[in-house]
ROSE-4610 file (N, C-alpha, C; in Angstrom, 1 decimal, always signed):
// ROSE-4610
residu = [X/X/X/X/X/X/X/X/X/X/X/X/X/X/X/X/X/X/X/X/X/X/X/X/X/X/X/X/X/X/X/X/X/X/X/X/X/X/X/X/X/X/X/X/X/X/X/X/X/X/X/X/X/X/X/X/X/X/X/X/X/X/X/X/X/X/X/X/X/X/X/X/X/X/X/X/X/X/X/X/X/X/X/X/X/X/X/X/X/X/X/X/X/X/X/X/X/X/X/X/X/X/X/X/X/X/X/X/X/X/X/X/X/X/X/X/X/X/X/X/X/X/X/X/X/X/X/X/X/X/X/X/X/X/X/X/X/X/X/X/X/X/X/X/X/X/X/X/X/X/X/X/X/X/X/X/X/X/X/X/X/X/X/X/X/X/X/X/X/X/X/X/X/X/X/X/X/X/X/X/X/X/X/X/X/X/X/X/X/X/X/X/X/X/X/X/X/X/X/X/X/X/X/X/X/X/X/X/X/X/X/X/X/X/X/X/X/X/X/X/X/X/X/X/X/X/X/X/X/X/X/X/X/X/X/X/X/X/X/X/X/X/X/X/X/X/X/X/X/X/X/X/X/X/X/X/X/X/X/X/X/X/X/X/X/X/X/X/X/X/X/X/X/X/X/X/X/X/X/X/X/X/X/X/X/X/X/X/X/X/X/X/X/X/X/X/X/X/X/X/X/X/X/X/X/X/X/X/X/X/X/X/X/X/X/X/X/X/X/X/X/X/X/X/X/X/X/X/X/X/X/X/X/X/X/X/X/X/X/X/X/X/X/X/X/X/X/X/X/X/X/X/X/X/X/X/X/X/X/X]
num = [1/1/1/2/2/2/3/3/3/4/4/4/5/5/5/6/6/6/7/7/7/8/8/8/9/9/9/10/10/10/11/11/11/12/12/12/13/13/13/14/14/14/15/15/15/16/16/16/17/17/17/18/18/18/19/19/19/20/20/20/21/21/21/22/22/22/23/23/23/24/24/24/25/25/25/26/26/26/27/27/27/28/28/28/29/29/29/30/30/30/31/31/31/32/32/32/33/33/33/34/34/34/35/35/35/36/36/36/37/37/37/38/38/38/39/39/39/40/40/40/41/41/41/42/42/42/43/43/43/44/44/44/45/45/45/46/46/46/47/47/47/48/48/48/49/49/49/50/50/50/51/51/51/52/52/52/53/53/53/54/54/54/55/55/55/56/56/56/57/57/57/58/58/58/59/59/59/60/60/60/61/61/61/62/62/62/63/63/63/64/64/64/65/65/65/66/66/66/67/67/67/68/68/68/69/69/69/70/70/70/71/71/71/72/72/72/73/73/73/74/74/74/75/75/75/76/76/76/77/77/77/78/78/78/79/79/79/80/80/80/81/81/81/82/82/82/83/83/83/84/84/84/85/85/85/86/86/86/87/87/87/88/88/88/89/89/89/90/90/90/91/91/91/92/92/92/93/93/93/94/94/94/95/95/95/96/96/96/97/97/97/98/98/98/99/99/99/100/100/100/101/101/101/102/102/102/103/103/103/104/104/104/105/105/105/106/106/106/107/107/107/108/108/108/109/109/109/110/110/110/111/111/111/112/112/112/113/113/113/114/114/114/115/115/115/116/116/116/117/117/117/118/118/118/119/119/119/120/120/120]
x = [+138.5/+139.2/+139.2/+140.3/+140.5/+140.4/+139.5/+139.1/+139.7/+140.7/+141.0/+142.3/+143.4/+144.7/+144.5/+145.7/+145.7/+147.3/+148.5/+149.8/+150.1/+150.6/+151.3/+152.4/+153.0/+154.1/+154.6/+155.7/+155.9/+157.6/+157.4/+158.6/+159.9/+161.0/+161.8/+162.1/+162.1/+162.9/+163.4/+162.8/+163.3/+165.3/+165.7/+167.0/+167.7/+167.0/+167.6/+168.2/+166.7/+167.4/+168.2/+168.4/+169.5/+170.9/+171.1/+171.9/+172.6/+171.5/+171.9/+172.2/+171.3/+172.0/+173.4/+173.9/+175.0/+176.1/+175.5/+177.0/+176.9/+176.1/+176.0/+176.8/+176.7/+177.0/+178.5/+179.3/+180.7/+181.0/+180.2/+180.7/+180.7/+180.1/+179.2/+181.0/+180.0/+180.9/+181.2/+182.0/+182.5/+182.6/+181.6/+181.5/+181.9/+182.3/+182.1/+181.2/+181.1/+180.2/+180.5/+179.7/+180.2/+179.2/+179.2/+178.3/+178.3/+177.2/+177.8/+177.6/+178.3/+178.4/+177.1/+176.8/+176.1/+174.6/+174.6/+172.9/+172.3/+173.5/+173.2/+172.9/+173.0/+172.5/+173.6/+173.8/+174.9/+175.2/+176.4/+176.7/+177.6/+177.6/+178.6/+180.3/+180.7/+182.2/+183.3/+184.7/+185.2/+185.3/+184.6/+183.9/+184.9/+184.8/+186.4/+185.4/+186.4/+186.0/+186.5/+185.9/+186.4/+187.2/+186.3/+186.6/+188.2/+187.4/+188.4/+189.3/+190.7/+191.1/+190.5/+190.3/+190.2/+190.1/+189.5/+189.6/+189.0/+189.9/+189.5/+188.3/+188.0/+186.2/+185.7/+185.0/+183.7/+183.0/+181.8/+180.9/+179.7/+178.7/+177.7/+176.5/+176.7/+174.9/+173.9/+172.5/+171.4/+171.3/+171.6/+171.6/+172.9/+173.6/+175.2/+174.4/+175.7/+174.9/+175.9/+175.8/+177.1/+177.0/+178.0/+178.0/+179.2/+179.0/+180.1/+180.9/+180.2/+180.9/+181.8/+182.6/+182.8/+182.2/+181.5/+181.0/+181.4/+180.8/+181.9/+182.2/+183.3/+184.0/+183.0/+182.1/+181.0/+181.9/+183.0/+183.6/+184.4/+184.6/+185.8/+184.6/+184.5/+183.8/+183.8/+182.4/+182.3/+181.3/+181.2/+180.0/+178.5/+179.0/+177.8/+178.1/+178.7/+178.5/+179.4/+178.6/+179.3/+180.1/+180.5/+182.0/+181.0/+182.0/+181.5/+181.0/+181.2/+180.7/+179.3/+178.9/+177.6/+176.9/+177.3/+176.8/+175.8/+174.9/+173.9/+174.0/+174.8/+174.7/+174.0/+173.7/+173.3/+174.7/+174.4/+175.7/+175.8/+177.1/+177.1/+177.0/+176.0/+175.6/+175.9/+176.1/+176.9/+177.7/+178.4/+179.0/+180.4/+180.9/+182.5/+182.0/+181.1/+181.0/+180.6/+179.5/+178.9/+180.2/+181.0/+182.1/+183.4/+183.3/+184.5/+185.9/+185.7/+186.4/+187.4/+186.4/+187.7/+186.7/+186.2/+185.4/+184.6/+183.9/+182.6/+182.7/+181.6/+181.4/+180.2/+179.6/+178.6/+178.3/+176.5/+176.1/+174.3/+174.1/+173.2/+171.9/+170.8/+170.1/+168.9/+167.9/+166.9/+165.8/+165.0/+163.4/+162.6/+161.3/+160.0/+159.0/+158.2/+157.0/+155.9/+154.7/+153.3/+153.3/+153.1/+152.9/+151.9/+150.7/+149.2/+148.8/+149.3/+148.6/+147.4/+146.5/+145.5/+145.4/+144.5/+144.7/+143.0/+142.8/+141.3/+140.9]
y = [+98.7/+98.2/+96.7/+96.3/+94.7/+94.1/+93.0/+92.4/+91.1/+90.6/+89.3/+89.2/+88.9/+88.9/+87.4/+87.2/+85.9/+85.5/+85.3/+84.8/+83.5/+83.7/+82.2/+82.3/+80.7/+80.0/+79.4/+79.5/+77.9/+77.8/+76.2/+75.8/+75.9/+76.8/+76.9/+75.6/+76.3/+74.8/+73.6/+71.7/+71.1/+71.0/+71.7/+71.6/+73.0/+73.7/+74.8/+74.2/+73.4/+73.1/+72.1/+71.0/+70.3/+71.3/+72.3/+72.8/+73.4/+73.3/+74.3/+73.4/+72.3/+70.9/+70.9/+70.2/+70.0/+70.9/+72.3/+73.2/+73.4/+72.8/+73.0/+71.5/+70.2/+69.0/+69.1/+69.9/+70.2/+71.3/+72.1/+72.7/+72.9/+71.3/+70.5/+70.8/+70.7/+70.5/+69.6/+68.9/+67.7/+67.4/+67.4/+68.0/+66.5/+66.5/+65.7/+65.5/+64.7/+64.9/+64.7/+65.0/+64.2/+64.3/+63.6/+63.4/+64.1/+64.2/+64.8/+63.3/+62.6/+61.7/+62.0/+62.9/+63.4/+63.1/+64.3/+64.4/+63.7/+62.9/+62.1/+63.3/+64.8/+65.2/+65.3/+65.6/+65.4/+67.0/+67.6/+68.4/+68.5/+69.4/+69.4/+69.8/+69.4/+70.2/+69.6/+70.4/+69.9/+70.7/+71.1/+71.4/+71.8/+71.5/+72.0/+71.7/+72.2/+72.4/+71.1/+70.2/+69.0/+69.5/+69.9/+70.2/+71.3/+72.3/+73.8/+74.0/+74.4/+74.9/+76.2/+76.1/+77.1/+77.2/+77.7/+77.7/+76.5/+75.8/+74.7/+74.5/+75.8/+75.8/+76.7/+76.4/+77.2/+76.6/+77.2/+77.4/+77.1/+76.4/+76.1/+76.8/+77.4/+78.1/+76.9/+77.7/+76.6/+76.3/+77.2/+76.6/+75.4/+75.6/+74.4/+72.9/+71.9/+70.6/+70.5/+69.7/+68.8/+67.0/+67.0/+64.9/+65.0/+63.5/+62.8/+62.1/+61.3/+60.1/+60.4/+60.0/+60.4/+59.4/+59.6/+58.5/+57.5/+56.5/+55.1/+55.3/+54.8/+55.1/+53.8/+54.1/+53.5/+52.4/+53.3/+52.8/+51.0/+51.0/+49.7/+48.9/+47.5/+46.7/+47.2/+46.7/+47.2/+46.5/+46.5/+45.9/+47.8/+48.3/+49.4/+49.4/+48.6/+48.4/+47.7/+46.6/+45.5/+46.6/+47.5/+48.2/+48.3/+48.1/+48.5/+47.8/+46.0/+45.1/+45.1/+44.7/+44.4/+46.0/+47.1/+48.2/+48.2/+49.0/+49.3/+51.0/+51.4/+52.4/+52.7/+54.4/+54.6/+55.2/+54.2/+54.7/+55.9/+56.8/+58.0/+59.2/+59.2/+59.4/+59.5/+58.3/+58.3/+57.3/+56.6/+55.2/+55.8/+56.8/+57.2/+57.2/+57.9/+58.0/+56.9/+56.3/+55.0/+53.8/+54.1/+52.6/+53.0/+54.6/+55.2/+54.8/+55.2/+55.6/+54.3/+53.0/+51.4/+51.0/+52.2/+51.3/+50.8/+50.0/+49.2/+48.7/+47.4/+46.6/+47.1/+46.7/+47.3/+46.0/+45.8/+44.7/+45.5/+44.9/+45.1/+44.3/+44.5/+43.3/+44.5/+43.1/+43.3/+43.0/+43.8/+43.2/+43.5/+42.4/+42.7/+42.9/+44.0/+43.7/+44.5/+44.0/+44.7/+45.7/+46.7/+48.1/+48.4/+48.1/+48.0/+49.1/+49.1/+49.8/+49.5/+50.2/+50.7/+50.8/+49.9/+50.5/+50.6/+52.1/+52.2/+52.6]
z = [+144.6/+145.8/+145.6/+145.9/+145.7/+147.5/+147.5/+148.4/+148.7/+147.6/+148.0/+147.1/+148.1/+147.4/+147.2/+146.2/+145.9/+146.0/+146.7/+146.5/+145.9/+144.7/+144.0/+144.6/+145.0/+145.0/+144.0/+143.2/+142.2/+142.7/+142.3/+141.7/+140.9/+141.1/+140.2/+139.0/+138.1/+136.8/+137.6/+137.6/+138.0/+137.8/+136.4/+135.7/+137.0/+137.1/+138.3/+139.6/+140.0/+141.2/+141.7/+140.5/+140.1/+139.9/+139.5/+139.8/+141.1/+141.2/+142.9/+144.1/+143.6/+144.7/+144.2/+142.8/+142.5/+143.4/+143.2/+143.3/+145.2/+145.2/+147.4/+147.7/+146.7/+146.9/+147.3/+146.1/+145.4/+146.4/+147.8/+148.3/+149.9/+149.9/+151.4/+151.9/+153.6/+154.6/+155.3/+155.7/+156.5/+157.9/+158.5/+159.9/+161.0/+162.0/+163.1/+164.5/+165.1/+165.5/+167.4/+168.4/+169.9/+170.3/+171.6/+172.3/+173.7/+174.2/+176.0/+176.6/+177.3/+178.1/+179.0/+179.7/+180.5/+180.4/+179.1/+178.9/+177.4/+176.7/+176.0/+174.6/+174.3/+173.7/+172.5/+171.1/+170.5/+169.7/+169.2/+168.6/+167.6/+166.7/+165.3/+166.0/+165.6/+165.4/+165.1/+164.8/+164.2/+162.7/+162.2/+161.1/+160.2/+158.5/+157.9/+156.4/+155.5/+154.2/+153.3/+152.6/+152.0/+150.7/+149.6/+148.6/+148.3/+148.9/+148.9/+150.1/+150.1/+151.3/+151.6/+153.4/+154.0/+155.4/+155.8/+157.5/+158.2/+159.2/+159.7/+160.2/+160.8/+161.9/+161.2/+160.3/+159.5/+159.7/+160.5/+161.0/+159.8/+159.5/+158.4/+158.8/+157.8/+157.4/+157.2/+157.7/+157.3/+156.1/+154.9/+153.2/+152.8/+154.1/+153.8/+153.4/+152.6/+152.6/+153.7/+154.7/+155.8/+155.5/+155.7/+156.0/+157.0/+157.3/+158.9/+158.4/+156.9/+156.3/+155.0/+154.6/+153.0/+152.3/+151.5/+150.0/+150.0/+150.2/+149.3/+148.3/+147.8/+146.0/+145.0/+144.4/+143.8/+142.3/+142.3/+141.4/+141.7/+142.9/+143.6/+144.7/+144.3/+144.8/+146.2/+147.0/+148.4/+148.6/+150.4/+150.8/+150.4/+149.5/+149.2/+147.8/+147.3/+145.6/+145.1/+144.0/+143.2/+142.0/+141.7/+141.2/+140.3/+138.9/+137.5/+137.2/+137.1/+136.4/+136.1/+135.1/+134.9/+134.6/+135.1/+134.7/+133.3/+133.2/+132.2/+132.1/+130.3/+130.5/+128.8/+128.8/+127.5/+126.6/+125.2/+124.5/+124.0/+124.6/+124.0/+125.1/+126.0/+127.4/+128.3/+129.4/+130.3/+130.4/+129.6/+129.9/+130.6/+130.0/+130.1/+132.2/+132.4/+134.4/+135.0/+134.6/+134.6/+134.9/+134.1/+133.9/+134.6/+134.8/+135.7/+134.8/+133.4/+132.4/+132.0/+132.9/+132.2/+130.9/+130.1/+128.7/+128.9/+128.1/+128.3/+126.7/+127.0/+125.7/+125.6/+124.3/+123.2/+122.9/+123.1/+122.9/+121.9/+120.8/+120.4/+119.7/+120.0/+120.5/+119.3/+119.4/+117.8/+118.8/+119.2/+119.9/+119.5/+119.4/+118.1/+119.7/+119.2/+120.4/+119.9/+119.9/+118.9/+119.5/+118.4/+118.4/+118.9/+119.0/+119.6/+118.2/+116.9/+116.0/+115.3/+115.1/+114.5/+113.1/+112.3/+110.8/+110.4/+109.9/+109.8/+108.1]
């Protein structure tokens, strides 16, 4: 007779649940928002699909992502980002998203710094 259960929880793969954000990100809802004049309390609606067409008032599940705002375009100067310029990317990597596909220069640099090696 067993006297003491033991329940594990874990973590799915950090690479899983990066996925699973991704594909909720790519399928978030665009919601609006009001207020009641009254009692000051606030509510969703309005509600519609950004990405995909479909029905204007879909209703979100608790697993939905929602936003009020769209993104700033990260790509075109803004008071929420200095554009491409100056960008730092890895070659090969991500420069082509990073630079939002205007190219980039290749700059390659030679740096000496002690190894903290050991010779016995």
């Amino acid at each position: 007779i067993c006297t003491v259960r033991t329940c594990w929880r874990q973590l799915s793969p950090f690479h899983e649940i990066g996925k699973q954000l991704k594909q909720r990100y790519e399928t978030s809802l665009k919601v609006g928002s009001t207020t009641n004049e009254a009692t000051g309390e606030g509510d969703i609606s309005h509600v519609r699909m950004q990405p995909l067409p479909g029905p204007s008032d879909q209703i979100p599940r608790t697993t939905d992502l929602i936003y009020i705002d769209d993104s700033p375009i990260f790509c075109q100067v803004s008071m929420y980002s200095p554009g491409t310029s100056a960008r730092k990317c890895y070659k090969d990597k991500n420069c082509e998203s990073i630079c939002c596909g205007r190219g980039h220069n290749t700059q390659s640099r030679v740096v000496t710094r002690p190894c903290q090696c050991q010779v016995r």
